[in-house]
C-alpha positions as CSV (number, residue, x, y, z in Angstrom):
1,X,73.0,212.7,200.9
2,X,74.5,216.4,201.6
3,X,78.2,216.4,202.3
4,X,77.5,218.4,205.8
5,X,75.7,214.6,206.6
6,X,78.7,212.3,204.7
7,X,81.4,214.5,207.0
8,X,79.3,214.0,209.9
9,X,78.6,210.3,209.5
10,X,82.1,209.6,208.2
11,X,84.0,211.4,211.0
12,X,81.7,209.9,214.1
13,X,81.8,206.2,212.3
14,X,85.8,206.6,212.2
15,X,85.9,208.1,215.8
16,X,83.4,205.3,216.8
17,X,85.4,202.9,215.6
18,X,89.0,204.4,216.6
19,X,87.4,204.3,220.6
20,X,86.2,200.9,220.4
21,X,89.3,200.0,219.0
22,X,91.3,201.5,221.9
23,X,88.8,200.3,224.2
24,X,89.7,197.0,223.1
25,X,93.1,197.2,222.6
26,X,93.2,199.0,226.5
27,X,91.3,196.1,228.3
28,X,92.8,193.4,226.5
29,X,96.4,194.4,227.2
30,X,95.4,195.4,230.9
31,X,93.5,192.1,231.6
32,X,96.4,190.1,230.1
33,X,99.0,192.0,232.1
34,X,97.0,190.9,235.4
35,X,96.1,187.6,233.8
36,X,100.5,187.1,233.4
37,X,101.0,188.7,237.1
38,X,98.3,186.2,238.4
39,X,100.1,183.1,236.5
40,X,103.3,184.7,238.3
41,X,101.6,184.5,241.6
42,X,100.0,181.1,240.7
43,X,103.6,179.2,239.7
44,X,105.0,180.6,243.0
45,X,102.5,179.2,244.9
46,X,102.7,176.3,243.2
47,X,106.9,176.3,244.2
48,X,105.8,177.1,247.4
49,X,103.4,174.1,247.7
50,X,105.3,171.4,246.2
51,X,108.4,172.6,248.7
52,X,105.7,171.5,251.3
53,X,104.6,168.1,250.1
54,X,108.4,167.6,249.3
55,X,109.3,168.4,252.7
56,X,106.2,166.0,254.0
57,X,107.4,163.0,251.8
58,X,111.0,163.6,253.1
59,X,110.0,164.0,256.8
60,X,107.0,161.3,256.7
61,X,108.0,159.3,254.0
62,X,106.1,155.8,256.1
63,X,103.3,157.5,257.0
64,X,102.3,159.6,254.0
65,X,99.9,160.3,252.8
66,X,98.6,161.0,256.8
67,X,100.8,163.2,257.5
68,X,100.2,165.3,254.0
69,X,99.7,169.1,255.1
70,X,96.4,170.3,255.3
71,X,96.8,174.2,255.5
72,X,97.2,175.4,251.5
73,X,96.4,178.8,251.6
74,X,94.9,178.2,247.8
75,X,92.7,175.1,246.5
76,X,95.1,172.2,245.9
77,X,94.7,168.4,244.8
78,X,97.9,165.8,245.3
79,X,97.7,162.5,243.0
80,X,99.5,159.0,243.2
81,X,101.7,157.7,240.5
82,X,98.8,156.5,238.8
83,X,96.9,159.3,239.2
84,X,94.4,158.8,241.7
85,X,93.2,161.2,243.7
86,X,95.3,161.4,247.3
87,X,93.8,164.7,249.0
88,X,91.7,167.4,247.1
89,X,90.4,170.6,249.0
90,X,89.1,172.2,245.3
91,X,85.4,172.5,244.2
92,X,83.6,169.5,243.5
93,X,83.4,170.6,239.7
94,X,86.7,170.6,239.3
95,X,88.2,168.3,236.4
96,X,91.4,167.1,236.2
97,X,92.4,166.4,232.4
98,X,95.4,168.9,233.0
99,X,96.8,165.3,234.5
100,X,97.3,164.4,230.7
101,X,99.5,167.2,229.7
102,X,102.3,167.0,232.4
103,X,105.8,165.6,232.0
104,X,108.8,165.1,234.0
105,X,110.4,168.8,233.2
106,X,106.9,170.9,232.3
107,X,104.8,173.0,234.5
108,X,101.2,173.1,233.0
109,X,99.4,176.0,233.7
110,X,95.9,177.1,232.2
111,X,92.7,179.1,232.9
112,X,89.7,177.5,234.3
113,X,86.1,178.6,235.3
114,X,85.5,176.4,238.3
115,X,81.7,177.6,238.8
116,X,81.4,180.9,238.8
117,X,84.8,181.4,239.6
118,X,87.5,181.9,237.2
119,X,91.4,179.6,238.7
120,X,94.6,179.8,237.1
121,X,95.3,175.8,237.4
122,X,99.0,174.9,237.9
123,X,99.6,170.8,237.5
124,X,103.1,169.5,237.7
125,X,104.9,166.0,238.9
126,X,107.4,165.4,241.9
127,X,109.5,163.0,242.6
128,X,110.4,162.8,246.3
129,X,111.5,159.5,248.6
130,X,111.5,157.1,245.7
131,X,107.6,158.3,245.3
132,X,106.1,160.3,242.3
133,X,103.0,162.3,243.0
134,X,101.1,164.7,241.0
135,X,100.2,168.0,242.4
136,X,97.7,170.6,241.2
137,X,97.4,174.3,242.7
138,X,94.3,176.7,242.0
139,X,95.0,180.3,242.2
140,X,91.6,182.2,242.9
141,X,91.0,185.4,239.9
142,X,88.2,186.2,240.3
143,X,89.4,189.7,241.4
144,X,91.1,190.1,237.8
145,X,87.4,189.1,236.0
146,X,86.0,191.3,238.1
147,X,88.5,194.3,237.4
148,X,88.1,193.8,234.1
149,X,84.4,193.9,234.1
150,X,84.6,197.4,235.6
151,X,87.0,198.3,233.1
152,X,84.1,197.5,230.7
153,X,81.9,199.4,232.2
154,X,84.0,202.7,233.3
155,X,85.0,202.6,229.6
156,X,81.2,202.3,228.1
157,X,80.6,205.1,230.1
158,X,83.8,207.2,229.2
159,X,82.7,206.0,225.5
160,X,79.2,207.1,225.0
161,X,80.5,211.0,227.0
162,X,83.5,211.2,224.9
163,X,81.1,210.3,221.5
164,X,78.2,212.3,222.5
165,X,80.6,215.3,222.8
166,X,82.8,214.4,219.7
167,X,79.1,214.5,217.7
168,X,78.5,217.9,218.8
169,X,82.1,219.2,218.1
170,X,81.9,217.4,214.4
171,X,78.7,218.8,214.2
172,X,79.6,222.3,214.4
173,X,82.7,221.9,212.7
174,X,80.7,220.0,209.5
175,X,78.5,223.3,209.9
176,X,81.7,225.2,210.0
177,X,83.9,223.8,207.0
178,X,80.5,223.6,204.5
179,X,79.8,227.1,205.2
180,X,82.3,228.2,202.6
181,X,80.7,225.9,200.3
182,X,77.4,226.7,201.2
183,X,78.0,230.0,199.7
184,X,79.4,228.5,196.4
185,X,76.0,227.2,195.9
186,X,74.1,230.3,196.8
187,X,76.5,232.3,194.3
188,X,76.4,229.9,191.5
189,X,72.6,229.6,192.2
190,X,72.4,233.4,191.7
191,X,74.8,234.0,188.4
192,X,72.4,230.9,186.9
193,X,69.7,233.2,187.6
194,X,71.2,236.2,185.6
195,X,73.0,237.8,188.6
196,X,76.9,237.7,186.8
197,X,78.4,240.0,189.5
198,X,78.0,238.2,192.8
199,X,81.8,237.5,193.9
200,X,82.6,235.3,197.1
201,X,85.4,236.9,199.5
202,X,88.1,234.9,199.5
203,X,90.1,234.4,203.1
204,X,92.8,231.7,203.9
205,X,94.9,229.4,201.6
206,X,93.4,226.0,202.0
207,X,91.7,224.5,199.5
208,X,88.1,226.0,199.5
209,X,89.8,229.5,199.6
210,X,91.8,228.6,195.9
211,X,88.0,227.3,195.1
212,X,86.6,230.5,196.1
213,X,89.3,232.3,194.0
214,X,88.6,229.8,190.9
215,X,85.1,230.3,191.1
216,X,85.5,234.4,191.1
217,X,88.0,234.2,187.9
218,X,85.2,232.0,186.6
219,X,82.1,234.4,187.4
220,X,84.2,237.4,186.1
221,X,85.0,235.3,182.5
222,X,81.4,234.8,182.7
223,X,80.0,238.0,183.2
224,X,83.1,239.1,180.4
225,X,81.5,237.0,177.9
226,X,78.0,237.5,178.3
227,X,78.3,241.6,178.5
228,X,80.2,240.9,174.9
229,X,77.2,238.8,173.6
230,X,75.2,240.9,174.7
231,X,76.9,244.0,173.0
232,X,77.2,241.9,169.9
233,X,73.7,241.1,170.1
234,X,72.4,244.6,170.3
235,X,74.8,245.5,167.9
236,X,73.3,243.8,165.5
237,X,69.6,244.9,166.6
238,X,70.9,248.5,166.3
239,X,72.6,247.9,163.0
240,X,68.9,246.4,161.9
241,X,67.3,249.1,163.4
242,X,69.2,252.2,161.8
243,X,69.4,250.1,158.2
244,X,65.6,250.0,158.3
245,X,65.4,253.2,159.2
246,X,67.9,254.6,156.9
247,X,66.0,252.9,153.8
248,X,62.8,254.7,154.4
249,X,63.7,258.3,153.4
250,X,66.1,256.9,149.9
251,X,63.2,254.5,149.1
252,X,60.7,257.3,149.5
253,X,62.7,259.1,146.9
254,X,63.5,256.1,144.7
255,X,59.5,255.4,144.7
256,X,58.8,259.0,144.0
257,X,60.9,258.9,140.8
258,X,59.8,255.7,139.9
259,X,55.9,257.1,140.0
260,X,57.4,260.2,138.4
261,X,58.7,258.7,135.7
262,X,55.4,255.6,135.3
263,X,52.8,258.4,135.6
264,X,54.7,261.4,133.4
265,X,55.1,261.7,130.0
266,X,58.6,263.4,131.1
267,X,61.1,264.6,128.2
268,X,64.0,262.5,128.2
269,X,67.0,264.6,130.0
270,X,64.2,264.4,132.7
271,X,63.4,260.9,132.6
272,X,67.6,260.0,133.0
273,X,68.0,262.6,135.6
274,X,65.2,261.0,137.6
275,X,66.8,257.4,136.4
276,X,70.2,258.8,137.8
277,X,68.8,259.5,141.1
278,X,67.5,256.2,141.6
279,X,70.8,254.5,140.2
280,X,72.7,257.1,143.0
281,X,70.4,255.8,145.6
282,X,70.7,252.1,145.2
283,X,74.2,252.4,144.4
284,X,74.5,254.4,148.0
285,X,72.3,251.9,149.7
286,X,74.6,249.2,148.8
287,X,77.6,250.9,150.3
288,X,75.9,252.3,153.1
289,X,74.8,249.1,154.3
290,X,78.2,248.0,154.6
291,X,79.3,251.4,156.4
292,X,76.7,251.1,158.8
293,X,77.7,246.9,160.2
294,X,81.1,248.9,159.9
295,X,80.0,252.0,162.1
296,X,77.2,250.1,164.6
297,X,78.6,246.6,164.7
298,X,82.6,246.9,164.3
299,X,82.7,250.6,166.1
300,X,84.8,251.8,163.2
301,X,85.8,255.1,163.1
302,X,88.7,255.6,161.0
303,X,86.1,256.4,157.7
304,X,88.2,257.6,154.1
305,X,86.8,261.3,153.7
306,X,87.2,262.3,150.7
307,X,86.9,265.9,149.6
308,X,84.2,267.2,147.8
309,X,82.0,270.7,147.0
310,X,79.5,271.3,149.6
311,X,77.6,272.9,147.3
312,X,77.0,270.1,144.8
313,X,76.4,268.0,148.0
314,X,73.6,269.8,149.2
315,X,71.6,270.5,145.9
316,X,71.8,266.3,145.5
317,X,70.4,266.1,148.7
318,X,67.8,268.3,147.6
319,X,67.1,266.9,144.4
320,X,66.8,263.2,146.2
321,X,63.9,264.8,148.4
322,X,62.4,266.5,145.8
323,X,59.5,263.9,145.4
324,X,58.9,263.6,149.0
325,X,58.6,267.6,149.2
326,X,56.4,267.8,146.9
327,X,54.0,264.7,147.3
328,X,53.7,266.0,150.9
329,X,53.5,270.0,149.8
330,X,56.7,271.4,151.6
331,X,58.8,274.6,150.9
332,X,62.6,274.1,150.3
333,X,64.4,276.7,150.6
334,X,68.4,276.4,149.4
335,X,71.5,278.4,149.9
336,X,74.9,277.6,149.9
337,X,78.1,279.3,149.8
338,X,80.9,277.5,147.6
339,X,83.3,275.5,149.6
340,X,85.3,272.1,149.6
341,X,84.9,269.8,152.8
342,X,86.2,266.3,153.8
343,X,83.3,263.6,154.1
344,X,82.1,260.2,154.0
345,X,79.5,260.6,150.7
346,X,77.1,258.0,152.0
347,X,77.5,259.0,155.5
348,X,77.3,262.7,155.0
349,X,74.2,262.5,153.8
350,X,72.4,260.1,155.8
351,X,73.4,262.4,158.5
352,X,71.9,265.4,156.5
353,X,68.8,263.1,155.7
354,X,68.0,262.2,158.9
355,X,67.8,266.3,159.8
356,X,65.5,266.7,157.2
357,X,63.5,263.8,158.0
358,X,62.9,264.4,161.5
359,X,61.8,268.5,160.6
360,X,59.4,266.6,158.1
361,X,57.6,264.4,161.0
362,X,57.9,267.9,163.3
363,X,55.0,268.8,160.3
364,X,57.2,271.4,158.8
365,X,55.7,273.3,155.8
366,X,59.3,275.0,155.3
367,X,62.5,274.0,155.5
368,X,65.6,275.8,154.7
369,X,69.3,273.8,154.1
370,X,72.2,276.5,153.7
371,X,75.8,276.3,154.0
372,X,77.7,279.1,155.3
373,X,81.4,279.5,155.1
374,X,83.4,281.5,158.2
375,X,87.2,281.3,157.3
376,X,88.5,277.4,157.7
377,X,85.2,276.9,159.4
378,X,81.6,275.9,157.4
379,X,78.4,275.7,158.8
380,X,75.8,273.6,157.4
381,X,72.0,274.1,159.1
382,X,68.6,272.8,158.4
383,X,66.0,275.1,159.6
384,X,62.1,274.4,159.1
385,X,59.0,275.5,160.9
386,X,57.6,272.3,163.1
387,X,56.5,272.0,166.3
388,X,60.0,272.1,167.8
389,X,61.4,270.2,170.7
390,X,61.1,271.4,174.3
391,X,63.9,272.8,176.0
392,X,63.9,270.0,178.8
393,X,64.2,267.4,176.2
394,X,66.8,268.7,173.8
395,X,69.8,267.5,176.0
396,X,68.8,263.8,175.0
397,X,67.2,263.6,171.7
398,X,70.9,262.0,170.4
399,X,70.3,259.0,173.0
400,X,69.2,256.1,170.9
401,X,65.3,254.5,170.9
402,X,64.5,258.8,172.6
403,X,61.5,260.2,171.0
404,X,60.3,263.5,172.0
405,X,56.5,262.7,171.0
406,X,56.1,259.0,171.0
407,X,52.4,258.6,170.1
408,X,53.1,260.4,166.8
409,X,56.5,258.9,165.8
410,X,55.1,255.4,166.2
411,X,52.4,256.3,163.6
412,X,55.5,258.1,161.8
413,X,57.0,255.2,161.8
414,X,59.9,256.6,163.7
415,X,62.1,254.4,165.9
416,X,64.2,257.2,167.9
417,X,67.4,256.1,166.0
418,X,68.1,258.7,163.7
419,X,69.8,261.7,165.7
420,X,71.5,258.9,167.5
421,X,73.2,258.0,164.2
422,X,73.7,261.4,163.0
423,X,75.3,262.1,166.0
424,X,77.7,258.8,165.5
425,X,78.2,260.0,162.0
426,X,79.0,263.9,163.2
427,X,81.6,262.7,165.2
428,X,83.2,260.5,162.4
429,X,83.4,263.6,160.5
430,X,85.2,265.9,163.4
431,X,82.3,268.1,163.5
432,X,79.5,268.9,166.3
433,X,76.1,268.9,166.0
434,X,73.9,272.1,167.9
435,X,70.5,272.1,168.6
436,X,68.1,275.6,169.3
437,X,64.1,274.9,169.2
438,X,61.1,276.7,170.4
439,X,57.5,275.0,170.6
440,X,55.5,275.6,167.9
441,X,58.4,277.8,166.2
442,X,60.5,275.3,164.8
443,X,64.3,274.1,165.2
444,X,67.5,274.9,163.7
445,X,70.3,272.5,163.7
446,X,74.0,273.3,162.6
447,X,76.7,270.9,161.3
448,X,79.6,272.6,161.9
449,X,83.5,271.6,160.2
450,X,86.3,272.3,158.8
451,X,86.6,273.1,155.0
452,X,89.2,274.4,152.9
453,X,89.1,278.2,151.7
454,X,88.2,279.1,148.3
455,X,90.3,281.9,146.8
456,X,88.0,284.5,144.7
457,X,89.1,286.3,141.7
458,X,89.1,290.3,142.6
């Protein structure tokens, strides 16, 4: 059963109740207020008649019971000693067992139904002339019965308005105090469908107003916690994601080596330069992977840069691509000016990796890495001659999952992560990364930071 029903039911079986109750109570202590001014009437007539038989024994003591007055203004019966019946001008029904209850001192008194009338019968003994008589007196109430009986009715009448109307008014005010409630369950229904942001206004201080309040703090701790799973859990996707992709390019190298070196008859200072390169690459894939959780998962930024020549760094970027530029018949192009510069090794060049990569799906046939130095400033660009990016698009090709043609990255294998992680990585490094393409033309993308100056010998 809903609770609008239980208040409903509760509230007009109490107030049922409560009016019958008073009802009862009302009647009762009405009808046995006239009842006791009745019995007041009744004993005073009784004085009043036993005054007159008194006075008729006194006055007509030798010919009594002849002379016994006639002209009661209520039903009376007088007895002999022995209690036979003297004169009697009450109903025929009457009985007369009340005889058995009196004694010299005590005035019985009781209710009777006499036919369809109701009597207070008053019985008491007298003692007049030497003589002892009983008398009994009936006091006509039928106008008490007959008030009450109207009572009864007036107040089943004044019952059934005052409940009909006390229904309505609990109706609407069950409507009225489950509303706030009402809404609790449409909101709760709603953030167990997904939606974590729907709040309840909160007005008042009763109870359902701190409830209201509660269940905001609640939706809010909810919608907290499941934005942070949620981050977590894509998190990790992304840190999947960019290790995937950040495997092909050093396992395209590591392969090419491998073949290099299973297919060649190389001289030896070849064969342990190609055996380095795949020892470097490993080696960097096992720290990178643990840079990356700390870069995509942990949102670490405060990477150890170490310095190093940029020189030296660029040439080992070539040389780890050399297989892959020449299994797929591309151009490289170097030039470097000497310089030292702070970076993350493994980072660096993943950044650096990821520029080449994407001018070698743009189905470059040259590319050119230099390094420029201009005072405290060096600039590092990777230029090749692809199908470049149009100019519309170039604003979002760091947004993660964007790829500018997405037919031919998917058979690329691309995912659109890899400028989004370069860009991660640029930032890590205090640098900033600057696009300029043309369709058909190619791109050019600069890395610039800071470096220290290298002092030449005149």
């Amino acid at each position: 059963m809903r609770l609008f029903a239980k208040i409903f039911l509760c509230a007009t079986l109490v107030l049922s109740i409560a009016l019958s109750l008073s009802g009862y109570l009302l009647i009762t202590s009405s009808y046995k207020n006239a009842i006791n001014r009745e019995t007041e009437r009744a004993l005073d007539e009784y004085q009043y008649n036993k005054f007159s038989v008194q006075a008729a024994l006194l006055i007509n003591a030798d010919s009594f019971p002849d002379a016994f007055p006639l002209d009661y203004g209520s039903p009376a019966a007088l007895f002999a000693e022995d209690k036979s019946l003297v004169f009697s001008n009450l109903p025929l029904e009457s009985q007369f067992k009340m005889l058995d209850m009196v004694s010299d001192d005590i005035v019985t008194y009781r209710v009777e139904q006499i036919g369809s009338k109701p009597y207070i019968m008053v019985c008491g003994k007298l003692t007049q002339s030497g003589k002892t008589h009983y008398l009994l007196v009936a006091s006509d109430i039928s106008s008490v019965s007959i008030q009450r009986n109207e009572m009864i009715q007036s107040f089943g009448q004044v019952y059934f308005l005052s409940l009909s109307i006390s229904m309505l008014l609990i109706l609407a005010f069950s409507a009225l105090l489950t509303r706030p409630i009402k809404k609790l369950t449409k909101a709760s229904a709603r953030i167990a469908r997904g939606h974590y942001d729907k709040r309840l206004s909160v007005s008042g201080g009763d109870e359902i107003a701190e409830l209201s309040e509660s269940f905001n703090i609640m939706a809010k701790a909810i919608e907290d916690k499941v934005d942070e799973l949620s981050a977590n859990a894509q998190q990790k996707e992304d840190f999947v994601a960019n290790f995937a992709h950040e495997l092909k390019t050093p396992l395209t190298s590591v392969i090419g080596y491998a073949d290099m070196i299973y297919q060649k008859d190389l001289p030896r200072d070849d064969v342990r330069n190609a055996v380095r390169y795949i020892i470097d690459e490993g080696l960097r894939l096992e720290a990178l992977s643990l840079k990356l959780m700390d870069l995509i998962v942990l949102n670490r930024q405060d990477f150890i840069l170490e310095e190093m020549p940029v020189d030296e760094l660029l040439e080992n970027i070539a040389q780890t691509l050399m297989p892959l530029f020449v299994e797929m018949k591309i151009e490289l192009l170097f030039e470097t000016d000497h310089a030292y510069i702070k970076v993350d090794y493994d980072l660096f060049k993943t950044l650096l990796l990821n520029l080449i990569d994407n001018s070698i799906k743009a189905g470059s046939t040259k590319i050119k890495i230099s390094g420029k130095q201009y005072g405290r400033r060096y600039c590092i660009s990777v230029a090749d001659n692809g199908r470049g990016i149009p100019a519309h698009e170039i604003e979002r090709i760091t947004e993660a999952f964007y790829m500018v043609d997405k037919s031919r990255s998917r058979k690329q294998h691309g995912s659109g992560l890899g400028l989004a992680l370069a860009s991660k990585i640029t930032a890590i490094h205090g640098a900033t990364l600057k696009f300029a393409s043309e369709e058909q033309k190619g791109t050019l993308v600069e890395i610039n930071l800071l470096c220290e100056e290298v002092e030449t010998d005149e």
